[in-house]
N, C-alpha and C positions, 0 to 999 in steps of 0.2 A: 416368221411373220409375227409383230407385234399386236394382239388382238385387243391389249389392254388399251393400249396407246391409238385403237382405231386406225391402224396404217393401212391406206385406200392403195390398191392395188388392181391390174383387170388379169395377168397372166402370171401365176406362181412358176416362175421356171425352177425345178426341183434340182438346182444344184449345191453344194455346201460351199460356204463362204467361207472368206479368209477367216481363219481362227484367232482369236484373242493374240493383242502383238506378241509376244514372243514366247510363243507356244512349240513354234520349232516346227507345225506339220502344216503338211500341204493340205490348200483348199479343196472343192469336189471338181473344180474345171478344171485343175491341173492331174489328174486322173486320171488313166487312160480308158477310154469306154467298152463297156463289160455289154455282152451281149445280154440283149432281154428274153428272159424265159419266155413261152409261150403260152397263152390264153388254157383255162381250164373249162371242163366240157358243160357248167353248171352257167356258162356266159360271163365271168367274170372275168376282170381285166389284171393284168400285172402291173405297176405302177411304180418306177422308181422313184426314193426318196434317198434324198440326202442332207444328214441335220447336225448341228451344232450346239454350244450352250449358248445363249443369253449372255452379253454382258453388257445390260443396259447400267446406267450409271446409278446412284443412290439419289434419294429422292429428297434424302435429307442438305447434303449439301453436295459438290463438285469441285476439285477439285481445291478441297480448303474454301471457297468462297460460297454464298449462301446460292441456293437455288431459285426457280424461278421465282418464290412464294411472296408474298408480300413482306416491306421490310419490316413492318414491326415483330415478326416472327425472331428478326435478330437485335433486340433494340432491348439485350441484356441490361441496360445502366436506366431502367421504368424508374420513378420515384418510390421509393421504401419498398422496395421490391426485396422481400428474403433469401431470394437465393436467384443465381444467375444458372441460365442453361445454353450451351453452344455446343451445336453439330458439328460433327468434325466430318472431312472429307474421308470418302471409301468409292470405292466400285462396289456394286454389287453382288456381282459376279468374278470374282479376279483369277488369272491364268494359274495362279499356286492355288487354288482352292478349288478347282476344277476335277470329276473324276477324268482316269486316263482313258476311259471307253464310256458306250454305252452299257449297261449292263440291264440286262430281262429286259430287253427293247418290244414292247407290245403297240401294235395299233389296229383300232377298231374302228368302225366305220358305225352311223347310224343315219337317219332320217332324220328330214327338220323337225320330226315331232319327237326325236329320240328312241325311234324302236331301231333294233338290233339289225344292220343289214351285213355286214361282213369285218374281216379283220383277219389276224393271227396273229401269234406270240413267234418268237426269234429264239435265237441260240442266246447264252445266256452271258455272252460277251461278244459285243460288238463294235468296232473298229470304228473311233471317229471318223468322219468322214469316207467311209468305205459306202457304196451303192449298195442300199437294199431293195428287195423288191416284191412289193404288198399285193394282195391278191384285193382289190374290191372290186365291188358291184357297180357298173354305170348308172350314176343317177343324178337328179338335179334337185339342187340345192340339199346337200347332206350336208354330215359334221363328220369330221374327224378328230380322237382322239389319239395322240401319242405319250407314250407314258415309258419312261427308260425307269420302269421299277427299283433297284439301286442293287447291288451287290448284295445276294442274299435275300431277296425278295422285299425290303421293308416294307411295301405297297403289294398286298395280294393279286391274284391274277383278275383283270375285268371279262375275262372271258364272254358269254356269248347274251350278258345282262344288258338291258334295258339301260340308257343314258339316268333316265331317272333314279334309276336302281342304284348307278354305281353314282352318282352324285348323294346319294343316302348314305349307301353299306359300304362306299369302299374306300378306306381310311389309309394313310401310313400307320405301323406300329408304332404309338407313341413316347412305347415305353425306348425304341430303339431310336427315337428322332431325338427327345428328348437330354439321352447321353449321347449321342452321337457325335463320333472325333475320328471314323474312317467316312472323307465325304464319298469313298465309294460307293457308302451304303444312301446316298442321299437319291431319292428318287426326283425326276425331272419330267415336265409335263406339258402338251401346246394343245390348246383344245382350238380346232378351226370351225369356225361355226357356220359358214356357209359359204360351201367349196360345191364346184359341179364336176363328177367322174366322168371321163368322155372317151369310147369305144376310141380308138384312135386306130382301129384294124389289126389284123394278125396279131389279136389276143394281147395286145400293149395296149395301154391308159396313159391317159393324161392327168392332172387336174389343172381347176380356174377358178380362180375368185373370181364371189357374185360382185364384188365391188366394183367401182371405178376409179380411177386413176391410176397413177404410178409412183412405186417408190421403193425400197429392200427390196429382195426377193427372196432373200432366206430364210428358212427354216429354223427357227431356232426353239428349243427345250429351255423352259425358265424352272428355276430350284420351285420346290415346293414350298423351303419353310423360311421365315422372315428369319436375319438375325440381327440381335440387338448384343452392343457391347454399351456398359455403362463406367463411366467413372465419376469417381467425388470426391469430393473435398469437403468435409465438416468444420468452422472453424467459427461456434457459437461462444459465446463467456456463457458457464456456469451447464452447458447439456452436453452429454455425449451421444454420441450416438450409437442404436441400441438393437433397431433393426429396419429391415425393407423387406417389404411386400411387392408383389408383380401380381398386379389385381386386375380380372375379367381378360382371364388369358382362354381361347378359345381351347378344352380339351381334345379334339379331334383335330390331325392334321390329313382337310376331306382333300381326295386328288383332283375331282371335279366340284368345285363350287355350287350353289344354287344361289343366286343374288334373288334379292326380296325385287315381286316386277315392276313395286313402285316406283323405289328410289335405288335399288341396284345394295345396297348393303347386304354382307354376309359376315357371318352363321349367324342364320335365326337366333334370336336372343332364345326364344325354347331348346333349342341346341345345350350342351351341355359345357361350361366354362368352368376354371378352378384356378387358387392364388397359389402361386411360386413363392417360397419364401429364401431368399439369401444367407447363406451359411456363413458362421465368424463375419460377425458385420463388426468393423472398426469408426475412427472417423476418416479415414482415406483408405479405398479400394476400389476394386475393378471388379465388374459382372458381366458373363457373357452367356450369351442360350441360343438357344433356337427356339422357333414360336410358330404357330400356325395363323394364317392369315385372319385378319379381324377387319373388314373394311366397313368402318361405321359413316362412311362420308364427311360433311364438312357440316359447319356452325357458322354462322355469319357474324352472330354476337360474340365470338372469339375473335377479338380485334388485336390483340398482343396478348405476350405469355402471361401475363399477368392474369387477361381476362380468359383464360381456359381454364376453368373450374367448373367443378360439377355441374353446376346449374345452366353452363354454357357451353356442355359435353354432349354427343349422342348420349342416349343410353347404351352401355354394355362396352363403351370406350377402354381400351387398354393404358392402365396408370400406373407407376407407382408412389407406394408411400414411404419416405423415409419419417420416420418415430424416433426420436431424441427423449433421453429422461434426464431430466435437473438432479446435479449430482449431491445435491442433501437432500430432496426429498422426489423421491421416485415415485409419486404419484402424478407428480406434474410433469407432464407433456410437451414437446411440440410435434405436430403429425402433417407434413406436409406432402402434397399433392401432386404430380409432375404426372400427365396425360401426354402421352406418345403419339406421336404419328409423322404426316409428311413435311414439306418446305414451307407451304402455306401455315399462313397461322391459325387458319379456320379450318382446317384436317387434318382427322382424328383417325384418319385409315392406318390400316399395319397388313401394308403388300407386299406375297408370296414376291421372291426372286428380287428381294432389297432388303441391305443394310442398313441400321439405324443405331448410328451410333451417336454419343452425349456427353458431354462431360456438365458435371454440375457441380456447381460452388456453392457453398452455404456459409453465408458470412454476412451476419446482420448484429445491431445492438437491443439489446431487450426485446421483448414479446411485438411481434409485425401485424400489430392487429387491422393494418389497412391493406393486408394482404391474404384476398379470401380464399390463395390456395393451401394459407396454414390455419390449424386449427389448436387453439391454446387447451391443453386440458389440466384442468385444477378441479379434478373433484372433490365431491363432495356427497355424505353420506346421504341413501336414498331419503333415511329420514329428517334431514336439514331441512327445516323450513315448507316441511310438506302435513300441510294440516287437512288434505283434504279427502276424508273420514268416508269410505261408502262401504254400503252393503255386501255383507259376505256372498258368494257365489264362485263355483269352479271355472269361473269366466270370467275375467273384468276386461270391457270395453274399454281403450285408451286411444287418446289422440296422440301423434306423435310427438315426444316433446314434453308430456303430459306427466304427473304422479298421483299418486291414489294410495290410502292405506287402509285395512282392514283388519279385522278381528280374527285369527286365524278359528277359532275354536266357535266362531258362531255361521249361521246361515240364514238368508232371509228364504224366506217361501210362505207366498202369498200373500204379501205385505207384512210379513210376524220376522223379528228376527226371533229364532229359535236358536238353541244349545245344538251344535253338530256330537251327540253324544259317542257317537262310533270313532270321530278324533278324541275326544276326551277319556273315551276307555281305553286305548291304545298307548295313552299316555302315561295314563293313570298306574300301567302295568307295570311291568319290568324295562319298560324301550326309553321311561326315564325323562321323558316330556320335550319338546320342541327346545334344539343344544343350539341351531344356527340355521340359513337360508341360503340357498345359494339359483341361479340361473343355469339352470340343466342343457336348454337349447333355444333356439332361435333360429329364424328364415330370412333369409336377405327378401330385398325389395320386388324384385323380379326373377325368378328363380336363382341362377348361380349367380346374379351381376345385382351390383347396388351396394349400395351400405348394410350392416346388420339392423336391423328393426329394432332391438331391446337394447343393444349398447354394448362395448368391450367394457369390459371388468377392468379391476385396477388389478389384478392379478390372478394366479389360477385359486391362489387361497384365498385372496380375496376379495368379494362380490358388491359391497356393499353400497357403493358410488350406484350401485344396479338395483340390488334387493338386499333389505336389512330388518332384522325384529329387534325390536324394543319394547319394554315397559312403557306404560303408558305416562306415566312421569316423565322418561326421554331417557333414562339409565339403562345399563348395558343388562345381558339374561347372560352372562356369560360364567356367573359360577350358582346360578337360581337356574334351571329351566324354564321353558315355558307349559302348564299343564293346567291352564285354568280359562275359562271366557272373561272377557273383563278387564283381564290385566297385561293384556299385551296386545302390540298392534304389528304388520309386516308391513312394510316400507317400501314400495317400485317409483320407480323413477324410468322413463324410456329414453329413448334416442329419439332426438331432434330433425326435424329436414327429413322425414323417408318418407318415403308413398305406405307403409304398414306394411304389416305383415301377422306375424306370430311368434310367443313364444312358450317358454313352462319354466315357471318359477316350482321350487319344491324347498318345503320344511324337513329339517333331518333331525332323526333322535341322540342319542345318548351316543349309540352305537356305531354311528356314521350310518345308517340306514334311513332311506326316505318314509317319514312317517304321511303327509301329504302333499298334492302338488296342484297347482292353479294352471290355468291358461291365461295367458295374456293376449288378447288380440288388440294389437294396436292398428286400428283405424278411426278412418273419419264418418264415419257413417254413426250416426247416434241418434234412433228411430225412439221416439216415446215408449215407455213399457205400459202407458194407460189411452184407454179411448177406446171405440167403439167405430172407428171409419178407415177405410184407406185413405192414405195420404200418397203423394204424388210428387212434391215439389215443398222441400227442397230433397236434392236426390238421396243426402246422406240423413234425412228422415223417411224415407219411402218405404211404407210396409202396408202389406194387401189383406184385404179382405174378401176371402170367397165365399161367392154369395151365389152361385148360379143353383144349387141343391136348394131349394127357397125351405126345405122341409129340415133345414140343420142351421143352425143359428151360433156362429161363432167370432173366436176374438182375430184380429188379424195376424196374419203371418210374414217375417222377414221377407225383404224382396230378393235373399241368399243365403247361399250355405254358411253356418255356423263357421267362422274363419276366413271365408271367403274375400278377396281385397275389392270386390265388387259382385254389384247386382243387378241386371237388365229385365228390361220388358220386350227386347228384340233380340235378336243375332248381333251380337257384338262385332264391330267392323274386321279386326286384326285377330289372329291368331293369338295373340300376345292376349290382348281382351279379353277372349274367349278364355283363355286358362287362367285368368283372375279370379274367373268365377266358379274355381273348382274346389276351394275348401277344404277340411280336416276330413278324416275320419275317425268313425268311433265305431267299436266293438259294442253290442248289445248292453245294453246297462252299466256298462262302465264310464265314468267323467271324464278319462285319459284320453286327449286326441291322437291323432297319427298323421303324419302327412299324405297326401296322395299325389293325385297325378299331375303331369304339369305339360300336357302338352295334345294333338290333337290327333295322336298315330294311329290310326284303325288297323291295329292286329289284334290277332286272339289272345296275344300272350305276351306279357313280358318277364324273364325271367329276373328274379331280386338278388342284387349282391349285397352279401354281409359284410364286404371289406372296401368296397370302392361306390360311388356313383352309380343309379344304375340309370341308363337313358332312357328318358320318358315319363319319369317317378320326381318328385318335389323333392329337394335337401334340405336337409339340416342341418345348423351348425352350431359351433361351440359359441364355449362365452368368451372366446378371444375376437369372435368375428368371422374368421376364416377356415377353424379346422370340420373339418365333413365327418357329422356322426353316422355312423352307417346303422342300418334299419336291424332291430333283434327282433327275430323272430324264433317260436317256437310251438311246439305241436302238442304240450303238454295241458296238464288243466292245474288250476289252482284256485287257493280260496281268494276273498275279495283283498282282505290284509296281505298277502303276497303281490297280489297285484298293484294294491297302491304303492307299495314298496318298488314295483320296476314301470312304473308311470310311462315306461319308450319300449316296452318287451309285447309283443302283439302275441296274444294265445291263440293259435289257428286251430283252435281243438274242437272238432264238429260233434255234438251240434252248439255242444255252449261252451264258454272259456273259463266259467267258473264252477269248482267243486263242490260247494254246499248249494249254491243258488240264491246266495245272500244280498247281492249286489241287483239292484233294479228301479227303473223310471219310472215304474207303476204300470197297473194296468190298464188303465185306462178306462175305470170304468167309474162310477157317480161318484161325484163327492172327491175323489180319490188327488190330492195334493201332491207336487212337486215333491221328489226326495231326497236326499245330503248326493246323491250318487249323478243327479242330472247335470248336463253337461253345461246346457245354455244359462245365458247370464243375470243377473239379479231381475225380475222383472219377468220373463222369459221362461219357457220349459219345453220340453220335448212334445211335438203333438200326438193326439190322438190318431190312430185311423179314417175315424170319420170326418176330422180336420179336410182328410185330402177326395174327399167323394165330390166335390164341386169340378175336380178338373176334367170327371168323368161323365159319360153319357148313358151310362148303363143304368140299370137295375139290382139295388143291395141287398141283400140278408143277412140275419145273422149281428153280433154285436162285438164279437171281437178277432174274429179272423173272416177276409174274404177272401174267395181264390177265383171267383168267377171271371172270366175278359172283360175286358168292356174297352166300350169305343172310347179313345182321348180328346176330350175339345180340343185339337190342335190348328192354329192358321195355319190357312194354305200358304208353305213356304217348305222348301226342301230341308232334309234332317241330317244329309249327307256332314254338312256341316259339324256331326259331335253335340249337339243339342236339340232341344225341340223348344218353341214357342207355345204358349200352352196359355188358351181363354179363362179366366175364374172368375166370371161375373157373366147375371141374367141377361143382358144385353149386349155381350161380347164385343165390349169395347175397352176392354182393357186386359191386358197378356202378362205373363211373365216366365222369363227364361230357364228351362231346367237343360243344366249342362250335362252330358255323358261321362261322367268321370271315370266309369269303372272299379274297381273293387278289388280285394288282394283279397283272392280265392283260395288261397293253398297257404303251406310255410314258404312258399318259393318261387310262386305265380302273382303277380298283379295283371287281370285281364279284362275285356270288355272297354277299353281306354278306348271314346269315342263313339261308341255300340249302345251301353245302356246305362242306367243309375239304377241304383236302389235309396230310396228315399227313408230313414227310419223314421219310424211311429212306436211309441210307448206303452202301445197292446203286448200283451204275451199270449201267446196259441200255443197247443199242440198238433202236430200231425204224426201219423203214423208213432202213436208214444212216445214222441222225441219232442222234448223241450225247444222251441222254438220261437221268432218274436217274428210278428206284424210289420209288413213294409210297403209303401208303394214302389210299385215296381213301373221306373217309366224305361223300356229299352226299344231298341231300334235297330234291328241288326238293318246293316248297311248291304239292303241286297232287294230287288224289285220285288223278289217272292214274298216279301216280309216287311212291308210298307206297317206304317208304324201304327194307323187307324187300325189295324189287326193283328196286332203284337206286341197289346200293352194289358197288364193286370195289375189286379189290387191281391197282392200275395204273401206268404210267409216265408224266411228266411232262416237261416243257420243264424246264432245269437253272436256266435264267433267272428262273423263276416263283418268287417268295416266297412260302415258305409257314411254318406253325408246325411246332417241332420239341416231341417231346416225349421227355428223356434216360432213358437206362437205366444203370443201374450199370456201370461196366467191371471189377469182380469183385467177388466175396463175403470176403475178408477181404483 
């Protein structure tokens, strides 16, 4: 049965079709009929099936000729078109690529709402077309899944789990799909989604599609993974070509899908994606892989190849890039773009059980600048032509697209720029003063899919197209250090065209050692750091002031976490939304951000890998764009200069991560100024405690730790969602969103994702003699016992615990 293609049917007669032409073996009606086991004593039915594989055609072309799609999809010869791209004909499924059985033949049975009603696993080789016969439950309108696991299990058993469960957890090995060249091990898959089981007496079953009409009747197993074959041809004057990317490739290849129930698109962009990269790339060769399903739907603004560019792409679309370098000067680029998918020229899907294959030609005269699927790079140094001078801070606000240069050895706080004298000591020492700069990491747009935010580098040496120090004159520091305020300045430059993101620029000494390091947040949001009022509109000024404590009189506060790519006053519509607004995290007095979560999974625990991806956690990437820095952790303590030195090493060391106690935001108590050590940005500082007593309804004491409950102004709206809405004005008409992010509790734990936040505040407390800092604590475990109006505090923390900062003004004019 074709489910994908909607094939209306009213009676599945379960017999096996003729086999792919010349396959040699007999269909299931040519078979001679096997008597049917008898009914088991729990009232379930015995049910034969008999199944095949799939050999619907490729969607890319047939037969050599183009498919149904529209023709500009083949209308190669566009005007100043850079490169030409033509589908070649394949099957999708072909008789030589075929396994010779079924192998780990499993089928389970569930309800339309996906709970678990019946099923079994098989012998662990099974006879094309040989009669099998399933135990289910009588029932109407279920689903049936069938899954021929593949020789050697590559797809684990779905045994006696929940549909939802195994459309979550239950993956093929990717490590085994991915090299995979026995297609025995290829596992095959038909999910029927609304089939009725029908007693048919003496302990035999039937089944029947809910549909109507007539058409196939067979059963058929479609492959799980997409394959693409590519070939090319390079034939530019003056570039060769250098390398290819396979970008926003789904990394999980899931056996059951969960399509989005708007528009039917899968894997969640919060799902987890990563880039392929092509080995010995020449200017003519062949690529071929296997790929997990990506169906992003279609674009309407994609009218011809030409117009399939980013901007007229789903998001999280699967492309590649071929990258050419000018052969006398390899700084200069050309980076072009080819997005994959069906016949049409306005879809960007990439469907399980089809080929997609391409050939592409590249052969144009000088730079195709009326062609927006290439992009020309000629950089040039961050400090070219970038005069625009702002105030030191461990954070600079950027728009994308945007440059800014700073004074590395000075810092503003509270309108003074002051001497950062703890860089300046450091310098001054043996470590030999600021040698060079370079872009440590960076976050794509959307978790793993999008562009890089901060920019590829001209190379791994070198950064400076990115981040560059100079003299203030514009002369190089490259045999003078740098180790003075006043006489040098550090140079960023970002990426163009992204929705923001994050990254960490860092100064190195003498010794190749990171002497300090900035955060870059590049976004659009740029809220005044002066005034005295909430502001509303426009949204990338929006910053609140809470005002409902009429007895605490303060500056206003971000409408988001510190890093955050957004900031709401409501429940944000999409899940995608929602994780916008989840931000960095910071370890107690430290400047250094961390990534955190990136998605909306309500379990207790996520365990963190040090080597790979972990799912549910935000990525990192290099300064090439694509390579995944994996998260260091460690359980140790050290002093504050060790730490600025590993700016991405998180100290899990309870109760605080630093050994002398050097490092801190202040206490928070009169008078008491911003520090070289605060994370937030020029204008901006970490808030107090009693900052956040407005979102509360209780009763306070005490001035610099509270533990007492108190009830949350929360609007009535459900919290199931991963956040809470939350009142901060005397007249409770105006809200704003704190997201659940969760928290990396251990060396090896990130937990509470979706459950609770913890808010930092720039108080220090002790409890129980342990050094500890001030936090609001907004959590909500997701359980009726524990409704959120009664299990929310104002509390203290471990200093070690990363958590979200959200800044407050450090004055009104």
């Amino acid at each position: 049965m074709n489910i994908e293609s909607k094939t209306l049917i009213n009676h599945m007669v379960l017999l096996l079709g003729i086999m792919v032409a010349g396959s040699g073996m007999t269909s299931c009606e040519e078979r001679p009929e096997l008597s049917t086991p008898s009914g088991t004593p729990d009232g379930s039915v015995k049910v034969a099936l008999c199944l095949e594989f799939s050999s619907e055609n490729s969607k890319i072309s047939r037969n050599g000729k183009p498919g149904t799609g529209s023709p500009e999809r083949f209308d190669f010869k566009s005007s100043n078109a850079a490169f030409e791209i033509k589908p070649e004909a394949t099957l999708a499924t072909r008789a030589d690529a075929e396994p010779d059985a079924l192998y780990n033949l499993e089928v389970r049975q569930y309800n339309s709402t996906g709970g678990y009603l019946n099923g079994e696993s098989l012998a662990a080789r099974t006879e094309i077309g040989e009669k099998v016969f399933i135990s289910l439950t009588p029932a109407t309108d279920c689903q049936l899944v069938i899954v021929a696991r593949g020789d050697g299990n590559t797809v684990p058993t779905l045994g006696t789990k929940s549909l939802s469960d195994v459309q979550a957890n239950v993956t093929a090995n990717s490590t085994v799909m991915n090299t995979l060249t026995d297609i025995k091990k290829m596992p095959y898959v038909l999910h029927l989604k609304h089939v009725n089981v029908i007693d048919a007496g003496d302990g035999k079953g039937t089944i029947q599609s809910m549909e109507n009409g007539t058409d196939d009747v067979r059963l058929r197993l479609k492959r799980l993974a997409v394959r693409l074959t590519v070939n090319w041809s390079y034939a530019v004057a003056d570039y060769e070509l250098k390398q290819i990317l396979l970008q926003s490739v789904p990394l999980k290849y899931a056996v059951i899908p969960s399509p989005d129930a708007t528009d039917g698109t899968y894997p969640s962009l919060l799902e987890q994606f990563t880039t392929l990269q092509v080995d010995a790339v020449s200017n003519s060769g062949s690529y071929t892989c296997w790929l997990p399903a990506n169906v992003r739907g279609e674009n309407a603004a994609a009218t011809s190849d030409k117009l399939r560019t980013k901007n007229n792409s789903p998001v999280g679309s699967t492309f590649l890039n071929f990258v050419a370098v000018n052969n006398t000067d390899s700084k200069k680029k050309l980076d072009y773009r080819v997005y994959l998918g069906g016949s049409k020229v306005s879809d960007f899907s990439m469907n399980s059980n089809t080929d997609y294959n391409y050939t592409i030609n590249f052969a144009h005269a000088g730079v195709p600048t009326d062609d927006q699927r290439v992009t020309y790079i000629d950089p040039v140094p961050a400090s070219e032509g970038n005069d625009n001078l702002v105030p030191t801070a461990n954070c600079f606000m950027v728009a994308p697209g945007g440059s800014f240069c700073f004074d590395p050895f000075m810092f503003r706080q509270n309108g003074v720029d002051i001497e950062n004298t703890t860089l300046t000591g450091w310098t001054g020492g043996s470590r030999g003063g600021i040698k060079y700069v370079k872009l440590l990491w960076q976050t794509k747009e959307n978790g793993d899919v999008g562009d890089p935010v901060i920019g590829v580098v001209n190379s791994a040496a070198d950064h400076t197209n990115v981040v560059d120090i100079r003299r203030t004159d514009g002369s190089s520091i490259s045999t003078v250090p740098a180790t003075n305020a006043g006489q040098y300045r550090i140079y960023c430059r970002v990426a163009p065209n992204t929705q923001g993101g994050n990254g960490l620029i860092a100064a190195y000494d003498a010794s190749d050692k990171i002497l300090w390091s900035w955060h870059v947040w590049v976004t659009e949001y740029n809220p005044s750091a002066v005034g005295d009022e909430t502001v509303l509109t426009p949204e990338n000024k929006r910053k609140q002031k809470y005002t409902y404590r009429t007895d605490i009189n303060q500056l206003p506060i971000m409408d988001r976490y510190l890093g955050a790519q957004a900031g709401y006053e409501d429940v944000p519509g999409t899940e995608l939304e929602k994780s916008k607004a989840n931000g960095l995290h910071y370890q107690w007095g430290r400047k250094d951000p961390f990534a955190g979560s990136y998605t909306n999974k309500s379990i207790s625990s996520i365990t963190i890998s040090t080597t790979a991806p972990t799912d549910g956690l935000a990525n990192l990437y290099g300064p090439d764009g694509y390579t995944f820095i994996p998260r260091k952790t460690t359980g140790s303590r050290v002093n504050v200069e060790t730490a600025s030195m590993n700016p991405m090493v998180t100290y899990v060391s309870k109760p605080y991560w630093c050994s002398n106690e050097d490092a801190s935001w202040g206490n928070g108590t009169a008078g008491e100024i911003k520090t070289v050590y605060d994370p937030c940005p020029q204008g901006w500082r970490v808030p107090e405690g009693k900052n956040y007593h407005s979102l509360f309804a209780g009763t306070y004491a005490g001035t610099s730790v509270i533990t007492a409950n108190a009830q949350m102004n929360t609007k009535s709206l459900s919290i199931a969602d991963g956040g809470a809405v939350v009142y901060y004005d005397q007249e409770k008409l105006h809200t704003t969103y704190f997201r659940f992010t969760g928290y990396q509790e251990t060396t090896t734990n990130f937990n509470y994702i979706g459950q609770k936040v913890n808010v930092w505040c720039r108080n220090r407390g002790y409890t129980s003699g342990q050094y500890q800092s001030a936090s609001l604590l907004v959590q909500a475990y997701l359980s009726s016992a524990k409704p959120l109006t009664t299990n929310v505090s104002y509390a203290v923390w471990n200093a070690s615990d990363p958590h979200p900062i959200r800044c407050i003004q450090e004055r009104a004019d």
